[in-house]
N, C-alpha and C positions, 0 to 999 in steps of 0.2 A: 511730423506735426506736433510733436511734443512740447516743442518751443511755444507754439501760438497754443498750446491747450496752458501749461500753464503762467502764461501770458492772460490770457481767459480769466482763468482763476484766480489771479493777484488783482483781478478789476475786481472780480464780485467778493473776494476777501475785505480789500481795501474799503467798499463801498458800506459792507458792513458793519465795521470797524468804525467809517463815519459819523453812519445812521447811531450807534449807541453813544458817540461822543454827543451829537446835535444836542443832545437832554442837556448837557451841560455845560453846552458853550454861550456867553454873552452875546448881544446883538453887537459889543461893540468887538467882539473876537471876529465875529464873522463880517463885519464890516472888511477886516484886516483882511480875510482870508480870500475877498472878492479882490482887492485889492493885487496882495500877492500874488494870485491866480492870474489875474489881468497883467501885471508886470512879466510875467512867467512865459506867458502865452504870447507876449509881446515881443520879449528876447528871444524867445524859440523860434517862432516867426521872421523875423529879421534876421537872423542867424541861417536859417536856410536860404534867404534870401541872397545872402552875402556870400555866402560860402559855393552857393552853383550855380550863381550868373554867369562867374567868370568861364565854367565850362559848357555853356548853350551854345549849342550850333545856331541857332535862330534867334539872336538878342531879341526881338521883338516879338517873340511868339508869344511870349507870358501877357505880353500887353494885347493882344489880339484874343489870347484865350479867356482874360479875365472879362473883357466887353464883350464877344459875343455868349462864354456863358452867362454873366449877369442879366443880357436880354433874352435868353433861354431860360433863366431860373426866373425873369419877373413874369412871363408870359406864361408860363405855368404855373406861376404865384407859390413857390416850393415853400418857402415862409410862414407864407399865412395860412396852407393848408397841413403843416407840420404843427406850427402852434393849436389851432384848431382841432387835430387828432388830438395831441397830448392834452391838453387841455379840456377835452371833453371826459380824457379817460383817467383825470386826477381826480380826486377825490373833494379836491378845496381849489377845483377852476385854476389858480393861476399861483396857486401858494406857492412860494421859494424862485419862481419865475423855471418853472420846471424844464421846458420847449427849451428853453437858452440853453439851461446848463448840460441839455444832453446835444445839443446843438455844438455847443464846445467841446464837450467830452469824447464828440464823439471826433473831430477833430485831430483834438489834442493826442488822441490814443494811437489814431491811424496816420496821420498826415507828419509825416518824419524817418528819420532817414534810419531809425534802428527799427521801427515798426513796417518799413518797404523795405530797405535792403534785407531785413531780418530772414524773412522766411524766404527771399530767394536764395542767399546764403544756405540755412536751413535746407535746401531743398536739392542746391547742387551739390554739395561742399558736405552735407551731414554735420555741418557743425551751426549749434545751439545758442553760441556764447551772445550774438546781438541781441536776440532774443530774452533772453535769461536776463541780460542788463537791461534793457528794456519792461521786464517784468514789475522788477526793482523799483525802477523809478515810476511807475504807473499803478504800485501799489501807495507808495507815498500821495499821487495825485487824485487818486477812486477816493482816498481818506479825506481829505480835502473838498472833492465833489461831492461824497457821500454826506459830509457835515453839514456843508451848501446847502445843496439839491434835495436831500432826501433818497428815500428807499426808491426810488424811479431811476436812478442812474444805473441802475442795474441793467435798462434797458443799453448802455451800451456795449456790456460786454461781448452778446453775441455778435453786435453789428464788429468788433474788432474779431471777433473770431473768423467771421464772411470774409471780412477786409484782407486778410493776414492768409488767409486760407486761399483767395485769387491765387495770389501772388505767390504760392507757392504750388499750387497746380498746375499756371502759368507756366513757372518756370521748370518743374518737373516735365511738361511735353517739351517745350523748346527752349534750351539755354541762350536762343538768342531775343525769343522774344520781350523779353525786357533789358534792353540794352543802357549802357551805362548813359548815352546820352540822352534816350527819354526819359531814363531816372533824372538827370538833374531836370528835365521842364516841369515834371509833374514835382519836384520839391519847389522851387519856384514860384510855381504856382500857389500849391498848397501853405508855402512857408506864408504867401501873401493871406491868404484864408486864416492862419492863424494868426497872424497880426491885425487883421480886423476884428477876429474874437477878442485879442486880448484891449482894444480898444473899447469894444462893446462892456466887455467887464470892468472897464476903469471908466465907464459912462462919459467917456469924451465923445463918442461917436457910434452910433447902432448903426453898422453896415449892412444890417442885413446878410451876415454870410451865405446861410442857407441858400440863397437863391443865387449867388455864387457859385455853387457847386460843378455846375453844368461844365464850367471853368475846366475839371481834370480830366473831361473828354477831350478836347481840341488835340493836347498836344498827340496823344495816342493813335487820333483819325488822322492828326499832319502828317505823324511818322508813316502811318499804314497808305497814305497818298503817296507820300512820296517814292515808297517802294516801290507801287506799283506803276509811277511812270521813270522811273529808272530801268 
């Protein structure tokens, strides 16, 4: 666990790090930084997308997971009862657009291929290294969000520590239970999630991801279907 603790700690470093820069960054800096973030979160997203289509056993499953989780996430209205939380427990209601950016963060932190492969590597293998580069580049990102957002994006570092901590308890009982091919549906999937974030941050289009989410269920209950009528 060493890896995702201080994977952990490079969030709440970073975020910190933000939060003292925000005093002296322009509105027209941080315009950029929504900007860049949204370009960022765009290509990362697209990039997973591209990269493990070509290995899905089930071309179509990503399009089936994304529609019925989105009518699972609007039926349970995950969205508005997420903004609603955060938002009741800020301090200035809707300051910095807080709900978004932990909405992204938390995303961006979890949903990709060195934050999932990380710790099941980590877990079977004892080696650290995806992790550790992962750390890296999600300390550069906390600073970024942290300057954004604010001191509330700290809320996401333990949700990456949950995340990151599945997946390697997961894989610690059974080394088959995360196989390489429902790795690439849940990147796929996920890759599309952060390509709507990064949309939502370049204010082309509010997709609502949050309520997407439901989405990285499917491919996991197809695979656990399909086992058992095999």
């Amino acid at each position: 666990m060493i890896g995702t603790i201080v994977n952990t700690c490079t969030i709440v470093a970073g975020t910190l790090v933000g939060v003292v820069l925000h005093k002296g960054i322009k509105e027209k800096y941080k315009t950029v930084l929504y900007d860049a973030l949204g370009l960022a979160c765009f290509g990362i997203g697209l990039n997973a997308v591209v990269t493990n289509l070509p290995k899905s056993q089930y071309p179509v499953l990503f399009i089936a997971a994304m529609a019925i989780g989105s009518v699972v996430g609007v039926a349970l209205d995950i969205d508005g009862r997420f903004h609603r939380l955060v938002e009741r427990r800020s301090k200035n209601g809707a300051e910095n657009h807080l709900a978004d950016g932990l909405a992204t963060a938390t995303l961006v932190y979890c949903i990709g291929p060195l934050s999932m492969l990380g710790p099941v590597i980590s877990a079977l293998q004892g080696d650290n290294t995806f992790l550790f580069t992962n750390a890296t580049l999600d300390l550069v990102t906390a600073t970024i969000f942290g300057s954004t957002y604010g001191i509330g994006m700290l809320l996401a570092a333990p949700v990456l520590f949950l995340w990151q901590g599945f997946f390697y308890f997961v894989a610690t009982l059974s080394s088959a239970a995360v196989s390489e091919s429902l790795m690439a549906e849940l990147l796929i999937v996920g890759g599309l999630l952060i390509t709507g974030s990064g949309l939502s941050l370049l204010r082309i289009k509010d997709c609502h991801v949050l309520n997407m989410l439901p989405a990285l269920l499917v491919p996991p209950l197809w695979f656990i279907i399909m086992w058992l009528i095999q």
